[in-house]
C-alpha angles and dihedrals in degrees: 000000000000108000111229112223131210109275118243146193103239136013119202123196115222133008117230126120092290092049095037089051091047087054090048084050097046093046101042079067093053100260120138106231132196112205109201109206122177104219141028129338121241149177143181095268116072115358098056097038122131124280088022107066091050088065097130108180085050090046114016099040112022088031090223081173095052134081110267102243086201094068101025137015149134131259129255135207139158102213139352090268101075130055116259113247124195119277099239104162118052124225125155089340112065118163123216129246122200143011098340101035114218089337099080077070104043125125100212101248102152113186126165124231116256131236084245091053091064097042104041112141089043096049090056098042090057087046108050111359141293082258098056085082107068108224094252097072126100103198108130141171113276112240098241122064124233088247091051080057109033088095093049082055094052089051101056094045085056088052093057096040091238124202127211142093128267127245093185124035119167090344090304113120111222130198116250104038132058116311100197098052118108128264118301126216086192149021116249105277091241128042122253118293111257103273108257107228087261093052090052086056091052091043088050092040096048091048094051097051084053095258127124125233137204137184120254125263103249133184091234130116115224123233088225093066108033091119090058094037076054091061097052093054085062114050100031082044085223116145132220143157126249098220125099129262092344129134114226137190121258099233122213128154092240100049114106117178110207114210131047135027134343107263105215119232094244097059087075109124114238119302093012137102133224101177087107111043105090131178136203105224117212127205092259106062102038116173113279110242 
């Protein structure tokens, strides 16, 4: 007998980081929200504890957080000439699979868009010609422009936590970060990861040679800054995690995820509570023992 479920106000398909924002959104304003995911269901505890998640043969190698191109997967093809035939071996583009999307694999690279980006075809075209770009081909301007979304930027790298320097901060181009990024209305919310000995070489390499370095924009939040990172969870009421490099649930009381496993109350990361996230398990992704 079909199970009737609770009506709600808005029903969001798919839960990565773009659907679970939407549901903190939604439900910030009051509105009960259901989140459909194909997949499992998961949650920080315990699918992304440590030593689990660094399981390399499960991850790296058999791709248990990825899409499995053998049941499901999307078509390829090079130009509208040929017939598009279905993607079946991953390479830069790998798709999720789960609660989380294709952030539960993320690597926590977190660079903005450019102003060129935006503007592609009209950047080239200044730049070398109106006839640089053959006629064929398709590439345009996006209809927003980098300074319309440079707060929703700043947003979002508040949301992770980020950590990084700014090279450009309010159109004045400060040593130590990119140069080349567009201007900045704030700093990252969290300083620079500590440089790793290769990093160093590179540092040390690049300056010789006359170029400037710089360390990569990470959504990580750095140990050095949790208690500011502390304080913008509190006044933006954004939550993240505090955890590298780890993909976390948007909690709300009125989000329900429906498929997978039932997710329990103490595997909520610090300052943040599970008691309402609720989720309808199904036969085929039962609990792991």
């Amino acid at each position: 007998m079909a199970e009737k479920k609770k009506r709600a106000d808005a029903v969001i398909i798919g839960y990565g980081w773009t659907g679970a924002i939407m549901a903190k959104t939604l439900t910030d304003a009051g509105l009960s929200v259901v989140a459909l995911e194909r997949g499992p269901a998961r949650d920080t505890a315990p699918d992304f504890e440590y030593p689990r998640i660094i399981d390399e043969l499960r991850y790296g190698v058999r791709g248990d957080l990825w899409q499995p191109l053998a049941k499901e997967t999307v078509t390829v093809r090079h130009n509208l000439d040929e017939v598009a035939v279905p993607y079946r071996k991953y390479g830069s583009f790998v798709l999720g699979n789960g609660v989380g999307g294709a952030g539960v694999h993320w690597n926590g690279q977190l660079w903005r868009a450019s102003p060129e980006d935006l503007r592609l075809r009209s950047h080239i075209e200044e730049r070398y010609g109106k006839s640089f770009i053959p006629e064929d081909m398709t590439i345009q301007d996006y209809p927003v422009t980098f300074e319309e979304l440079e707060p929703h930027f700043d947003h979002f790298e508040k949301v992770c936590g980020t950590s990084g320097v700014a090279g450009n901060l309010r159109g004045e181009i400060r040593p130590g970060g990119n140069p080349f990024e567009g201007a900045r209305s704030d700093e990252y919310p969290t300083p620079p990861l500590p440089p790793i000995y290769a990093a160093e070489l590179f540092e040390k390499a690049t300056a010789e040679l006359g170029y400037k370095s710089f360390p990569l924009p990470a959504a990580t939040v750095t140990s050095k800054a949790l208690s500011a990172a502390e304080i913008v969870l509190a006044n933006s009421k954004t939550i993240h995690d505090a955890t590298p490099n780890r993909f976390m649930m948007l909690r709300s009381s009125a989000v329900h995820v429906s498929g997978g496993r039932k997710s329990p109350d103490h595997a909520a990361p610090r300052g943040m509570s599970a008691s309402g996230l609720k989720f309808s398990p199904s036969r085929k992704h039962k609990r792991r023992q």
